[in-house]
C-alpha positions as CSV (number, residue, x, y, z in Angstrom):
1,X,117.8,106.9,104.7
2,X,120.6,108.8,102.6
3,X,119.5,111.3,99.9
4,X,120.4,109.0,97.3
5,X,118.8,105.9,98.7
6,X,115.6,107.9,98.8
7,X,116.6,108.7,94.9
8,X,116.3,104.9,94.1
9,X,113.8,104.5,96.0
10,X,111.4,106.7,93.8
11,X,112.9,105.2,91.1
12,X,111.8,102.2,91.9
13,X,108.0,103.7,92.2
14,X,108.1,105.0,88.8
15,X,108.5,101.1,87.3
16,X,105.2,99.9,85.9
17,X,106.4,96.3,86.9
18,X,107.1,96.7,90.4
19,X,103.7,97.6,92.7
20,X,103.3,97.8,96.2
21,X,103.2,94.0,97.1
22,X,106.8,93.5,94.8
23,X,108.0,96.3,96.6
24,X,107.9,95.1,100.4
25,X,109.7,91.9,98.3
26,X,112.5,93.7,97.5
27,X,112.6,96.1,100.6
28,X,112.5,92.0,102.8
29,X,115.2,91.5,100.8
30,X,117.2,94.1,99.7
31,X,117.1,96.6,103.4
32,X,119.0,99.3,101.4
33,X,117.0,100.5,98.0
34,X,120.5,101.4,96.5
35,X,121.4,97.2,96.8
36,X,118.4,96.9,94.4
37,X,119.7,98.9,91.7
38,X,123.0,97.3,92.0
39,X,121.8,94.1,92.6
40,X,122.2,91.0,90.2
41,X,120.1,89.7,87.7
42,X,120.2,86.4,89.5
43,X,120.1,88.2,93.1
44,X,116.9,89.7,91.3
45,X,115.0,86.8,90.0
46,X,115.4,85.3,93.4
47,X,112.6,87.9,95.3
48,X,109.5,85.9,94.5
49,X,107.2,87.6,91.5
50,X,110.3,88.9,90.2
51,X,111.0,86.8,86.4
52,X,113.8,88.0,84.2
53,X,111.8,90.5,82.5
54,X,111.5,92.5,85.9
55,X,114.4,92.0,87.2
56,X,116.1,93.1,83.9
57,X,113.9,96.8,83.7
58,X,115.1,97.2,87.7
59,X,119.3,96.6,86.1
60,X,118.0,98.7,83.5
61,X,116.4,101.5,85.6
62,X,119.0,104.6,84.5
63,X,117.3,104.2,81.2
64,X,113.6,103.8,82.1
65,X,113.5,106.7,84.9
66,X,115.7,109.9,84.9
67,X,117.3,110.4,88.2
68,X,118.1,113.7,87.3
69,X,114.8,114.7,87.1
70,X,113.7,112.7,90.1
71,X,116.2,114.9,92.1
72,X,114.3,118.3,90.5
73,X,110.8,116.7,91.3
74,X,112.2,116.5,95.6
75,X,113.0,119.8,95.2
76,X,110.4,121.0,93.7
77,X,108.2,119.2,96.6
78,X,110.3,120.9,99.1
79,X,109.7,124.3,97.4
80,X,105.6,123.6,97.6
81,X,106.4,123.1,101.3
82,X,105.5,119.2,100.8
83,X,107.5,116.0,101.7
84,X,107.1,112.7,101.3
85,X,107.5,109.3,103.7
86,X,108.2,105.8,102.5
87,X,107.7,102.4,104.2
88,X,111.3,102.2,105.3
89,X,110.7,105.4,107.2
90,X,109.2,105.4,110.6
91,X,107.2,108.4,110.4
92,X,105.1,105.6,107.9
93,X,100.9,106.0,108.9
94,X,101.1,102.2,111.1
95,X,97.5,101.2,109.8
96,X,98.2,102.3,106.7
97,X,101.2,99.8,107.0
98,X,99.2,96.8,107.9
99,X,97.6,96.5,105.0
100,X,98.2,94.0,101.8
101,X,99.3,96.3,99.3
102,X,100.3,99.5,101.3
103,X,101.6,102.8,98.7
104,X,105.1,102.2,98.9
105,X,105.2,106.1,99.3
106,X,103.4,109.4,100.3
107,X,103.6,112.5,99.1
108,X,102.0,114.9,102.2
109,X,101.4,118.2,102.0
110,X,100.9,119.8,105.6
111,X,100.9,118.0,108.8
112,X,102.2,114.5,108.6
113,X,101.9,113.9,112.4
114,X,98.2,113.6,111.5
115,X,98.4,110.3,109.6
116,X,99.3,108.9,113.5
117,X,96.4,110.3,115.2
118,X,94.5,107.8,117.6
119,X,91.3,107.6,116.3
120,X,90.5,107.8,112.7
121,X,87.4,107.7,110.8
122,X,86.6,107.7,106.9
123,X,84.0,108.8,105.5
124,X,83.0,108.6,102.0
125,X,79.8,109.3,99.9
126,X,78.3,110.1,96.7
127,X,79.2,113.0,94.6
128,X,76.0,114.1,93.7
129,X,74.9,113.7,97.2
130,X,70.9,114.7,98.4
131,X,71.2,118.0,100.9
132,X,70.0,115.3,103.9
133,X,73.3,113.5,103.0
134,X,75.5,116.6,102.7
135,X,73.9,117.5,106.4
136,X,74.8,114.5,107.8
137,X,78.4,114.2,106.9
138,X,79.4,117.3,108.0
139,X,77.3,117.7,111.3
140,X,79.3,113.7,111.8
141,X,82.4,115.0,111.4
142,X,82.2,118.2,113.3
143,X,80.8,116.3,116.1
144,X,83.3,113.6,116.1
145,X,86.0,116.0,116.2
146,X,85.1,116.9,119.4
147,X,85.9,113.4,120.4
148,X,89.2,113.5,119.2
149,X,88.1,111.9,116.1
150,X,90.1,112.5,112.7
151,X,88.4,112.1,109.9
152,X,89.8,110.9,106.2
153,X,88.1,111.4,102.9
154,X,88.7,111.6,99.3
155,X,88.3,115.6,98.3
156,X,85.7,114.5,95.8
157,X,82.4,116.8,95.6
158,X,79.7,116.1,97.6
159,X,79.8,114.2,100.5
160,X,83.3,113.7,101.2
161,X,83.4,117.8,100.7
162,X,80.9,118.4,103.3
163,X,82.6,115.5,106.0
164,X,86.2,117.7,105.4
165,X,84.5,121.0,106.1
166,X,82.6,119.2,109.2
167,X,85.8,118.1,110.8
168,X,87.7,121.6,110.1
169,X,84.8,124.0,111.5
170,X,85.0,121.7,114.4
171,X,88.2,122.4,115.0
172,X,89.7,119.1,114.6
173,X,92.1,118.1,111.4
174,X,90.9,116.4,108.5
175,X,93.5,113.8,106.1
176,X,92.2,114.5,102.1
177,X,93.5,111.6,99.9
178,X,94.1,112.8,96.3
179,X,93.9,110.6,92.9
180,X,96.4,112.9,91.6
181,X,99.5,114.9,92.1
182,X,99.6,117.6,94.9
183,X,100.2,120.1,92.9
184,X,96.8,119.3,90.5
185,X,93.8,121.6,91.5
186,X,91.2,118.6,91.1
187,X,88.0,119.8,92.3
188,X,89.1,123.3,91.2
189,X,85.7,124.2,93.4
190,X,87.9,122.6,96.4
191,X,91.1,124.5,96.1
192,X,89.8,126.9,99.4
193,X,89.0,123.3,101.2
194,X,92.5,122.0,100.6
195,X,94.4,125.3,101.5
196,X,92.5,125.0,105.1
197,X,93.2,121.0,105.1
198,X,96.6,121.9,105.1
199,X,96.4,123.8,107.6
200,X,94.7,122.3,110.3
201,X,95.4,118.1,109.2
202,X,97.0,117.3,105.6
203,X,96.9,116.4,102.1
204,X,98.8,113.0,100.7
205,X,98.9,110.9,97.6
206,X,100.9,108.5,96.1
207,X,100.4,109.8,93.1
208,X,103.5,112.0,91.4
209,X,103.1,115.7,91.0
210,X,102.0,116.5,87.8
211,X,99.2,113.3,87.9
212,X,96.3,114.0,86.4
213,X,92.9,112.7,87.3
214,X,92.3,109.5,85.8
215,X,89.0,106.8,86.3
216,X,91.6,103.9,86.9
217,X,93.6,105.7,89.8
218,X,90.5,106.1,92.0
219,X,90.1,102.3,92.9
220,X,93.9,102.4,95.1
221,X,93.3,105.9,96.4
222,X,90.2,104.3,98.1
223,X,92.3,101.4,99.8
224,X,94.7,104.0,101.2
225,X,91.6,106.1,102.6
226,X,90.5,102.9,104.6
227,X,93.9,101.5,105.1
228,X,94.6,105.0,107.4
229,X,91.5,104.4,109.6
230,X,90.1,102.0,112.5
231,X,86.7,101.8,110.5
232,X,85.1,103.5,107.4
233,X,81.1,105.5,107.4
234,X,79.5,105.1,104.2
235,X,76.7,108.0,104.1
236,X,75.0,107.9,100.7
237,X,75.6,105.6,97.9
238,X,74.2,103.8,95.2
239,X,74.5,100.0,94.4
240,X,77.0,101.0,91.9
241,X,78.7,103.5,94.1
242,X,82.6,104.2,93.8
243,X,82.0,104.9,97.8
244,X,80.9,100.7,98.1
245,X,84.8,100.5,97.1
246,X,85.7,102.0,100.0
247,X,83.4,99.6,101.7
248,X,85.0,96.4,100.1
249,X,88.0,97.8,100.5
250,X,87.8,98.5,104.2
251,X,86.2,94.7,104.8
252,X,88.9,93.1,103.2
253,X,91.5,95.2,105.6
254,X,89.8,94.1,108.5
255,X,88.4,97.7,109.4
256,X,85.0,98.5,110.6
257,X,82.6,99.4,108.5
258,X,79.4,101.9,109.3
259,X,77.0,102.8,107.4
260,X,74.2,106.0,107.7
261,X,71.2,104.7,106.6
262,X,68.5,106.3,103.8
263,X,65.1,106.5,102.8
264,X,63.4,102.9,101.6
265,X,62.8,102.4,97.8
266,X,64.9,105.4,97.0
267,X,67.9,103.9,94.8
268,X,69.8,106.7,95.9
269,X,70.5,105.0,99.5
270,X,70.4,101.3,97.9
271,X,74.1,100.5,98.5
272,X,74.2,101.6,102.1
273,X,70.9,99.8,102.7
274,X,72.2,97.0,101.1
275,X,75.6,97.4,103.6
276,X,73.9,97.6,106.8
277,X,71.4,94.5,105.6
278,X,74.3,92.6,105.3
279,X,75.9,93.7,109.0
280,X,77.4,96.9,108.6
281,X,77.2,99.3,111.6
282,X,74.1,101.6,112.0
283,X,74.7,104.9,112.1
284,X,71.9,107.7,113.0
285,X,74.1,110.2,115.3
286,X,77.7,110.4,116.9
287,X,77.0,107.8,120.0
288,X,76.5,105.5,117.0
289,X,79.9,105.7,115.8
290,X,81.9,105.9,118.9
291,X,79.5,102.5,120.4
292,X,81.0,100.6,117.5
293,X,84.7,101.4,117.4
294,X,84.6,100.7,121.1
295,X,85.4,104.6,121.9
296,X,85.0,106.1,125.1
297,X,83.5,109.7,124.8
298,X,86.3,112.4,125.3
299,X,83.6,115.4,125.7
300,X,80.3,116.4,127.7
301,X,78.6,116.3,124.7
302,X,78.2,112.6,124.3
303,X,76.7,110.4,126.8
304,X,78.9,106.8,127.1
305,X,76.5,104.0,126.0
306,X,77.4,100.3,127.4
307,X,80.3,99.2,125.2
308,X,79.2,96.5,123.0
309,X,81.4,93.7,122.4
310,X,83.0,93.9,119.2
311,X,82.3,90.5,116.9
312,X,85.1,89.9,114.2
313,X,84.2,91.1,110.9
314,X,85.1,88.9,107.6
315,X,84.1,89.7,104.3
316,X,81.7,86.9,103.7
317,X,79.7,88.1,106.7
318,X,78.4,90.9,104.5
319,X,78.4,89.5,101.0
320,X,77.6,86.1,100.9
321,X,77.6,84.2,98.4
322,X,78.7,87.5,96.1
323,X,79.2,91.1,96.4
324,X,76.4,93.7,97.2
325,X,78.0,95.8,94.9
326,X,75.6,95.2,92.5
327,X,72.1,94.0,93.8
328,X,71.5,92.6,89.8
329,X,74.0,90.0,90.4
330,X,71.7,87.8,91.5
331,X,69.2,88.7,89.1
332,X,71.7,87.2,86.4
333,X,72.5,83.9,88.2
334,X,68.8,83.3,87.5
335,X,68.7,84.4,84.1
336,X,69.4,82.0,80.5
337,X,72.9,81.1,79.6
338,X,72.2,83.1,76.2
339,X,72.0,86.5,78.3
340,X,75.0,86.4,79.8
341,X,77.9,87.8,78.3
342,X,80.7,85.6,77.0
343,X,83.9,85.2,79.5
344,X,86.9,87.5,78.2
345,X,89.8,85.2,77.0
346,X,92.5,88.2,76.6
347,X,94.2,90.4,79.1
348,X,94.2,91.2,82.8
349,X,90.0,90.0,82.8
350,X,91.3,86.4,80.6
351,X,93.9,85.4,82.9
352,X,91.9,85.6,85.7
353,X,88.9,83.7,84.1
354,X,92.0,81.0,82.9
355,X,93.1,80.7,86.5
356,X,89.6,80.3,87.6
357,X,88.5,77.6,85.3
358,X,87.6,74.5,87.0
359,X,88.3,76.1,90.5
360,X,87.7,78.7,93.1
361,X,91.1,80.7,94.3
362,X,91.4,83.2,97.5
363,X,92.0,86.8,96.0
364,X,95.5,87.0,97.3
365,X,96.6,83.8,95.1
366,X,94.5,85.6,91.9
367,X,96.9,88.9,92.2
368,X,100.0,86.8,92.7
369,X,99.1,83.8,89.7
370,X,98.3,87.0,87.6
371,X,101.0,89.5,88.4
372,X,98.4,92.2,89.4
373,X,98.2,94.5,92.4
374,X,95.6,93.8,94.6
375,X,94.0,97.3,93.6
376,X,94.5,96.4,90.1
377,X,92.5,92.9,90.9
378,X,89.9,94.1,92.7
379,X,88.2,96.7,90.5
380,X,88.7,93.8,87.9
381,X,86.8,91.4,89.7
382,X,84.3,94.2,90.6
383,X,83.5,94.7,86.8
384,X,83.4,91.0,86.2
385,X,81.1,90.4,89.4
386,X,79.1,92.7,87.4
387,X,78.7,91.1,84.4
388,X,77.9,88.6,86.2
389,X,80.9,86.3,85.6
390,X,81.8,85.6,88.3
391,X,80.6,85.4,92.0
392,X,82.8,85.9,95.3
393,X,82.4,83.2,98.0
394,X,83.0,83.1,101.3
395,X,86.7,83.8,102.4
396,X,87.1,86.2,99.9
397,X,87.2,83.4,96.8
398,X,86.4,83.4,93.7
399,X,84.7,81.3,91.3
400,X,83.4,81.3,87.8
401,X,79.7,81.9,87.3
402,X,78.0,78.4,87.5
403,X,76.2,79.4,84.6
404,X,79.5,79.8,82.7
405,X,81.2,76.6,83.8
């Protein structure tokens, strides 16, 4: 792709309006991102999602986005030694490509030929993780990098420091995925961490430089840390966990998900309980992990257990009929009509209760009747699964509380 196709390209990014899912629209349609920009209103409005307010900000994009300083901002990441890839570019991660809504670009900082390894792993955790979990992560990771294993994890404190440090001081390379712009130091206590992740794997994001952190920008970094691996290892989390994210996340791509377990009664370890009582993969020790991605041991270390046959995993296999999430949920179903909070009737939380009135809809037809990205959707529907609102079904549908309707 030409310089200046790569120009509109991030142009295209930088518009609220068009998200990852609108993006592979245009790119089906439009194979050149500089046919976009010139494209017609009409030509526009013809990509499905696309209405004449969107297609008129895309004719409009000179005044919404300064190319001028999109140009200074890929030269900048070339003078931080960092790049980026886009899904029109080969180099793209392949799983990460599979996925609904993939980022229709990374910025990578280090050793992009990582994001292609063969075997890769997340693993994600609490922040304020107990020393047993800290342990375990990183004695995981170093291990499985002797088997050729690379691990991905979000560069948050705690247990996803301690699985980055496991993989590197096993000498394998380790993919951090940011919330923010490469060039934020966030953790500052991680800045050592990243400098060596660089060096032996890689940093990306597709976040813009200069991104601060921000609550709402965790949710989609989590779908790109399981959209990058074969499976995802949960190794300490609470029922209201940002790691159980992850978890949904990686369930709802199809990927694997494993889960260390904890101490009984100790609410510390309730959401990965909860996980592996609803059929997540057991994890005590290395074998573990390798027996249920179907992985033959590369090293002496590790003796090869019978492969098991792998079952398919679905969503509503673990969370049936709603989301473990939240183990209160079903605490609320029972409870009076009077305790339960009133359904939201404005923005992003109203349209989806409007579009759910009367029926259940698939999760894919909710982002598309309500214009949101499925990242977007999904921590919605988190919070009002919460509230007890509303309750997923099987096939990843969702309904109105009954209490509600």
């Amino acid at each position: 792709m030409e310089f200046q196709a790569r120009i509109d390209y991030l142009a295209l990014t930088r518009l609220s309006d068009v998200g990852p899912v609108l993006m592979m629209r245009l790119l089906e349609r439009f194979p050149d991102p500089s046919e976009i920009r010139h494209a017609s209103l009409e030509q526009l409005k013809s990509v499905p999602g696309i209405g004449p307010r969107t297609s008129a900000r895309i004719r409009g994009i000179h005044h919404e986005v300064n190319l001028s300083a999109l140009e200074d901002e890929v030269l900048k990441l070339h003078t931080m030694g960092c790049g980026f890839v886009t899904l029109m570019d080969s180099s793209y991660p392949p799983l990460l490509r599979q996925i609904h809504d993939p980022p229709p670009v990374l910025y990578i900082k280090g050793e992009a030929a990582t994001l292609n390894n063969l075997r890769m792993i997340g693993v994600v955790g609490s922040r304020k993780a107990t020393q047993a979990g800290i342990a375990q992560a990183g004695r995981l990771t170093r291990e499985l990098a002797a088997e050729g294993v690379t691990t991905v994890s979000g560069m948050a404190l705690g247990v996803d420091t301690a699985a980055h440090w496991g993989s590197l001081n096993g000498g394998g390379p380790t993919v951090g995925v940011l919330a923010t712009g490469l060039d934020v130091a966030y953790p500052r206590q991680n800045n050592t961490l990243k400098e060596r992740t660089c060096a032996q794997g890689c940093m990306i994001t597709e976040a813009p430089l200069g991104t601060k952190p921000n609550p709402r920008l965790f949710p989609p970094r989590n779908r790109i840390i399981s959209g990058l691996c074969h499976g995802v290892i949960i190794v300490e989390a609470a029922n209201r966990s940002g790691s159980l994210i992850t978890a949904r996340t990686a369930m709802e791509q199809n990927r694997e998900v494993l889960a260390v377990p904890g101490p009984a009664n100790d609410p510390r370890f309730s959401g990965v309980n909860n996980l592996l009582r609803y059929g997540a993969a057991l994890v005590e020790n290395t074998e573990d992990v390798l027996d249920a991605m179907s992985w033959k041991p590369l090293s002496n270390k590790v003796k090869p257990k019978k492969i098991r046959p792998k079952q398919p995993t679905q969503v509503h296999q673990f969370i049936e009929p709603s989301s473990v999430l939240d183990s209160e949920i079903k605490q609320t179903e029972k409870a009076p009509i009077n305790t339960l909070k009133p359904l939201p009737s404005e923005g992003d939380a109203g349209k989806i209760i409007g579009e759910l009135r009367g029926q259940s809809l698939p999760a894919d037809t909710l982002a598309r009747r309500c214009r949101l990205t499925v990242a977007d959707l999904s921590r919605i529907l988190l919070q009002l699964e919460m509230s007890g609102m509303v309750v997923r079904l099987p096939g990843n549908c969702y309904a109105i509380h009954s209490e509600h309707s």
